[in-house]
C-alpha positions as CSV (number, residue, x, y, z in Angstrom):
1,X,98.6,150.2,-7.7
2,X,95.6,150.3,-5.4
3,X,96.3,152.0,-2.2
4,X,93.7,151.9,0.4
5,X,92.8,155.1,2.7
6,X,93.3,154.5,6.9
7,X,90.6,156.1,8.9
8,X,90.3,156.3,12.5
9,X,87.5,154.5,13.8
10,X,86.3,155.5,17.4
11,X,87.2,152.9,19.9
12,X,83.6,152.8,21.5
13,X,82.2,151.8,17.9
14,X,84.7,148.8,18.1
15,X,84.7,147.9,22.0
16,X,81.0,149.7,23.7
17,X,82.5,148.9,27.2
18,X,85.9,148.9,29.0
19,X,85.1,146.7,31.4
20,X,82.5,144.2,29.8
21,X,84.6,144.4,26.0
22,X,87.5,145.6,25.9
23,X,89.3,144.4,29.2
24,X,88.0,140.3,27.9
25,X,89.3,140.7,24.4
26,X,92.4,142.3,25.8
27,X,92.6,139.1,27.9
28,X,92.1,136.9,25.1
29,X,94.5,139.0,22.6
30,X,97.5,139.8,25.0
31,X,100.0,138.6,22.6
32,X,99.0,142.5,20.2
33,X,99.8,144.3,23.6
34,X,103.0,142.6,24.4
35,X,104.4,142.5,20.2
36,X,104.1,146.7,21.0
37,X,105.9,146.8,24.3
38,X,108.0,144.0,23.5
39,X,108.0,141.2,25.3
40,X,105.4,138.7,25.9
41,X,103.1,138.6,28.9
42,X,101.0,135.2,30.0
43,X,97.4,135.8,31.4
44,X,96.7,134.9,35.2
45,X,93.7,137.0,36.3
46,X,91.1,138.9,34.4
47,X,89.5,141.2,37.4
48,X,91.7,140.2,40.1
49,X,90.3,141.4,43.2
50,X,92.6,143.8,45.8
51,X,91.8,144.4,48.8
52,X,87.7,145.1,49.8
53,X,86.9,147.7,47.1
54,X,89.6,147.1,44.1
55,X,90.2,144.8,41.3
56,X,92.8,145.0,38.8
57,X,91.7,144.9,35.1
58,X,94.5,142.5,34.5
59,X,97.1,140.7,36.3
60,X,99.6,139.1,34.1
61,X,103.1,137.5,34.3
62,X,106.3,138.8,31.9
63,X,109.2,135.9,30.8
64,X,110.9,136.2,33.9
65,X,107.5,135.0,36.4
66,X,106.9,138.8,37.1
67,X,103.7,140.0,38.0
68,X,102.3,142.8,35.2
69,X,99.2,144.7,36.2
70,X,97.4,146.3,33.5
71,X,94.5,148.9,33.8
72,X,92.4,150.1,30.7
73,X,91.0,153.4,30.8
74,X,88.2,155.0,28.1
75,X,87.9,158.5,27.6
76,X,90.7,161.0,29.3
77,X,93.5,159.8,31.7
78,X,92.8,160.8,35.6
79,X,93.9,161.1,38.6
80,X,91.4,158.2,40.1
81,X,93.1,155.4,37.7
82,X,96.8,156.6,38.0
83,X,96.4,156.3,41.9
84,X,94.5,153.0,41.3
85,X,97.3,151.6,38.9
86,X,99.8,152.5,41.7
87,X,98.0,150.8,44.4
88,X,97.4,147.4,42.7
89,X,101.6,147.6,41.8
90,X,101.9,148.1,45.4
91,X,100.0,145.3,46.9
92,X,100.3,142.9,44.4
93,X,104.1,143.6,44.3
94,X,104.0,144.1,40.4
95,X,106.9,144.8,38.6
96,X,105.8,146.4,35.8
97,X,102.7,148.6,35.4
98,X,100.8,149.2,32.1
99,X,98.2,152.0,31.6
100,X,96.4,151.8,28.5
101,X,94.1,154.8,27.5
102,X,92.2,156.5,25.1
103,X,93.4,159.5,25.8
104,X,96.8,160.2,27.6
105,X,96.9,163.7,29.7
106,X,100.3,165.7,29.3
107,X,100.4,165.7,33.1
108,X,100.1,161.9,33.4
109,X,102.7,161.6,30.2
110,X,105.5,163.5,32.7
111,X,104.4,161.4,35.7
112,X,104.6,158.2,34.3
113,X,108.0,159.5,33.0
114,X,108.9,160.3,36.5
115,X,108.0,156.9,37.7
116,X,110.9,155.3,35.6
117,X,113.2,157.7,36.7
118,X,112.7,157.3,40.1
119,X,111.5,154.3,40.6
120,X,113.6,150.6,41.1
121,X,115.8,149.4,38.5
122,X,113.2,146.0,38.2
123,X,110.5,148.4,37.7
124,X,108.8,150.0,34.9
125,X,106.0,151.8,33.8
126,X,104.2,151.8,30.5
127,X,101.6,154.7,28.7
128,X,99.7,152.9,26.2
129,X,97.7,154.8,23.7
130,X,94.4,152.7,22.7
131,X,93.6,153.5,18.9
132,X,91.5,151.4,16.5
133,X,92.2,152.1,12.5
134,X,90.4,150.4,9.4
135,X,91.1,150.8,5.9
136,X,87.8,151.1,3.3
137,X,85.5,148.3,4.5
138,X,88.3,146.0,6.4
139,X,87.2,145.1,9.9
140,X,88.6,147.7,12.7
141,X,92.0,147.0,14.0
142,X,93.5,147.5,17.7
143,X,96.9,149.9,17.5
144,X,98.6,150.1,21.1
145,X,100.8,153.7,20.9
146,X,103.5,153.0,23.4
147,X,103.6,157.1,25.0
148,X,106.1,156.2,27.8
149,X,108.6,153.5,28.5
150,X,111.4,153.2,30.4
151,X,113.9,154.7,29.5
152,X,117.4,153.1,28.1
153,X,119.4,155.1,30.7
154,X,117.4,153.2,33.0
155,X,117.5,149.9,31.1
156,X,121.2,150.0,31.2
157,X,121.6,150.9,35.3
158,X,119.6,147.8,35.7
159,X,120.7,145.4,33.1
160,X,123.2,143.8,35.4
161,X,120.1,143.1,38.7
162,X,117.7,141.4,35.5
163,X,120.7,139.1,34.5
164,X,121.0,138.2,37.8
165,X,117.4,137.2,38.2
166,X,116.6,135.8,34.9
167,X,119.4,133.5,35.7
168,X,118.2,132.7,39.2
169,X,114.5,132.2,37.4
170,X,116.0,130.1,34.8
171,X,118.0,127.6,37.2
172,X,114.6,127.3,39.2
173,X,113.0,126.2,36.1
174,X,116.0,123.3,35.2
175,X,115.7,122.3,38.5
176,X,111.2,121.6,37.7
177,X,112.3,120.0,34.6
178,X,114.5,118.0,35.7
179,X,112.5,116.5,38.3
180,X,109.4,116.0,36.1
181,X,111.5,114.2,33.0
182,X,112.9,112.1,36.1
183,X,108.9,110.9,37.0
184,X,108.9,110.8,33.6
185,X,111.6,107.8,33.7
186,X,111.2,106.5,36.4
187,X,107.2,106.0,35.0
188,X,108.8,104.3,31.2
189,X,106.7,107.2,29.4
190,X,108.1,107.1,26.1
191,X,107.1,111.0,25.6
192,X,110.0,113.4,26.9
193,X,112.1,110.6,27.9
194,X,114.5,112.0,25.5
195,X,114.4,115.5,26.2
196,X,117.2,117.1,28.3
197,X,115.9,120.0,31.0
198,X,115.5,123.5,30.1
199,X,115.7,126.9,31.6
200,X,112.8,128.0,29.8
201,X,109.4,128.1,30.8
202,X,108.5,124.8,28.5
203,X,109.4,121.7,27.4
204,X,108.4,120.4,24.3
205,X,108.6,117.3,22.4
206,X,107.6,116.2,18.5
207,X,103.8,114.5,18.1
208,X,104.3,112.2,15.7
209,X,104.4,114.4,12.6
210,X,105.7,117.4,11.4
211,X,104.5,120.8,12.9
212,X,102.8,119.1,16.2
213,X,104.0,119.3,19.3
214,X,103.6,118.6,23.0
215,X,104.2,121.4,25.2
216,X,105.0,121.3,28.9
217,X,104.4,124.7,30.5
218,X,105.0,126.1,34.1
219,X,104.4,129.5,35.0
220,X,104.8,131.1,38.3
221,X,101.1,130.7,39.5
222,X,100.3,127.7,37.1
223,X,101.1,124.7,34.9
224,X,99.6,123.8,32.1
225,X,100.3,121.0,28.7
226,X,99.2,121.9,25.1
227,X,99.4,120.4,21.7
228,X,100.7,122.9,19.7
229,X,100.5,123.6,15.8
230,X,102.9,125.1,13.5
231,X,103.4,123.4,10.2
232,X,104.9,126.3,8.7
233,X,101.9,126.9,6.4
234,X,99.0,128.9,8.0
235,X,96.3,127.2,6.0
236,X,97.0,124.0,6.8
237,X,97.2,124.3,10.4
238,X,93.9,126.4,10.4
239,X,92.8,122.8,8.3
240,X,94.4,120.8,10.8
241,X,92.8,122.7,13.6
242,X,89.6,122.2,12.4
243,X,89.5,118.5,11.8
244,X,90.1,118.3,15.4
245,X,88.1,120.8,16.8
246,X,85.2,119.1,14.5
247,X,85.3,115.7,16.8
248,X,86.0,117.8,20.1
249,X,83.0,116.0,22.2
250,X,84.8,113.0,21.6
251,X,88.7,114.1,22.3
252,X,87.5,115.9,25.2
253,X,85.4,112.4,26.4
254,X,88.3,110.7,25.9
255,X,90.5,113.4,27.6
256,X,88.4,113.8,30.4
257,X,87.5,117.6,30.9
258,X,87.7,120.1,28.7
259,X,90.2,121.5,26.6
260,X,90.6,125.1,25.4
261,X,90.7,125.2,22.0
262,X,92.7,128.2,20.6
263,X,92.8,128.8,16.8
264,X,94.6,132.1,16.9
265,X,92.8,133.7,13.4
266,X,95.6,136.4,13.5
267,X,98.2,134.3,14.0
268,X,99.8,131.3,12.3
269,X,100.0,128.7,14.4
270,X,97.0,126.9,16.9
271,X,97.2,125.0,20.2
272,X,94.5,123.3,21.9
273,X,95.7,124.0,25.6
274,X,94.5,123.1,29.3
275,X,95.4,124.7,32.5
276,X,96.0,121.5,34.7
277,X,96.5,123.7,38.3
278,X,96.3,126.9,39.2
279,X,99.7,126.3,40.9
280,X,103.7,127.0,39.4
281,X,107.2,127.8,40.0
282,X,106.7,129.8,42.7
283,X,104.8,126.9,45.1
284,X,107.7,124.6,45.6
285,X,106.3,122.9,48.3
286,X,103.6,121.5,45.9
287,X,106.0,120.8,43.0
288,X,105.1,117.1,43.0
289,X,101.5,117.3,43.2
290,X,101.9,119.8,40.1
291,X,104.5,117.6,38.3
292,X,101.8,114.5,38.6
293,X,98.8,116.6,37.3
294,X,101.0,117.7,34.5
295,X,102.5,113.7,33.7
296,X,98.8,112.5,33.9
297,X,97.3,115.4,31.9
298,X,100.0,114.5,29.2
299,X,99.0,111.4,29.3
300,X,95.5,111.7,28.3
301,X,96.2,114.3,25.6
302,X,98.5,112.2,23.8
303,X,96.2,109.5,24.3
304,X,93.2,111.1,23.0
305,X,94.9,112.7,19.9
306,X,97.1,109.7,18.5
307,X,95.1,107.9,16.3
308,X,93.6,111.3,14.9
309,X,97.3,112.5,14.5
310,X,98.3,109.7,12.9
311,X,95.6,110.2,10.1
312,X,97.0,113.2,9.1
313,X,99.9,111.4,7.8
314,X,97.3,110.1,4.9
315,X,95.8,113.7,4.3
């Protein structure tokens, strides 16, 4: 058997620049940071700005509409980015906080331990170690070390408060649904009439053949529909993919804006996805208007990929 050799490869040969290469691929691959912490975290900001002199690498979201702040760091951990990553958890109201660097300090390890300990039960801190391996002539690979977590005694003294709000969270989102399936109805739009509400964050509903589907998705800070694909077999959704990304002038002509168009190389599935508002769970007061951009947005998508779906049938 054949066993190849791993060697480190130094993360500046792979990314030349925190801010201009690392921070955007991180943005565009957050779904490898969130497999090591374990859970999944949704994009919101790249370089949010806070306050006159501060921006946060990345502001995300966690399952439960949470604001994450992550800040990358090259080289040595200091002083200047723990204070920074405590300022933008502060006035962002962040509930979790994720440092990712190059090279931890023993002092930051114990204060980031610290943190969990003494910090809210809805709060955590994260130590990320930023690696990058290959193996013989393979392309370089990210590897996120997690250094620090929270800890399980922690975990456990807040397990009851997160029930609490994930519940909360999760009747919010029924109540969205509900009222957007009801437009729905009321409208006669055969898609999602048949689907009941959901206290997830989507809503999703079969395209016409196997392994496509329409996607309904609300965040707290924004809405967006996709069409996702998962046939099951990678290859054929990267084919699938690709016949449609081929003619994407037209679909997007037919659409009417633009669509981001997400193969996902290092995943199985694709989507091709489109932000409709920069508005979500959290803006009640604009729950209609986001409801109506989402309907018409659906509308169009289905629209523009019908015919094309349908001629996969035949393939």
């Amino acid at each position: 058997m054949l066993i190849g050799r791993l060697q480190k490869v130094p993360v500046r040969e792979v990314w030349k620049n925190e801010e201009k290469d690392f921070t955007p691929w991180l943005e565009e691959n957050l779904d490898i940071l969130g497999d090591s912490i374990g859970f999944n975290l949704s994009i919101i900001e790249r370089e949010k700005r806070v306050g006159r002199y501060f921006e946060v690498d990345i502001l995300a979201e966690d399952p439960s509409g949470n604001y994450v702040i992550i800040e990358n760091q090259f080289g040595k951990s200091d002083h200047d980015h723990l204070g920074k990553l405590l300022t933008y958890m502060i006035n962002l109201g962040a509930k979790t906080a994720i440092w990712i660097c190059e090279n931890p300090k023993p002092e930051h390890i114990q204060v980031i331990n610290w943190l969990n300990e003494i910090s809210p039960q809805d709060t955590s801190f994260y130590l990320i170690k930023l690696e990058a391996f290959k193996i013989e002539e393979s392309p370089p690979a990210p590897y996120f070390s997690v250094i620090v977590k929270p800890t399980e005694e922690l975990k456990e003294v807040g397990k009851e408060k997160t029930e609490l709000v994930s519940i909360k969270i999760g009747n919010i989102r029924r109540e969205f649904w509900s009222s957007l399936l009801k437009k729905i109805k009321s409208r006669h739009i055969k898609l999602f009439s048949t689907i009941s509400p959901s206290n997830d964050n989507w809503i999703s509903t079969g395209a016409g053949i196997t392994g496509l589907s329409y996607y309904y998705v609300i965040l707290m800070d924004s809405a967006r529909i996709e069409l996702y694909i998962d046939t099951g077999n990678k290859e054929r959704n990267k084919e699938i993919f690709d016949r449609f990304y081929a003619e994407k002038e037209d679909i997007e002509r037919e659409f009417g804006d633009e669509l981001e168009w997400r193969r996902l190389d290092d995943k199985r599935s694709s989507k091709i996805t489109k932000t409709v508002v920069n508005k979500g769970l959290r803006d009640e007061e604009s729950w209609d208007e986001i409801q109506d951009k989402m309907i018409d947005a659906m509308i169009r998508l289905e629209a523009a990929f019908r015919n094309r779906i349908m001629k996969l049938k035949y393939i």
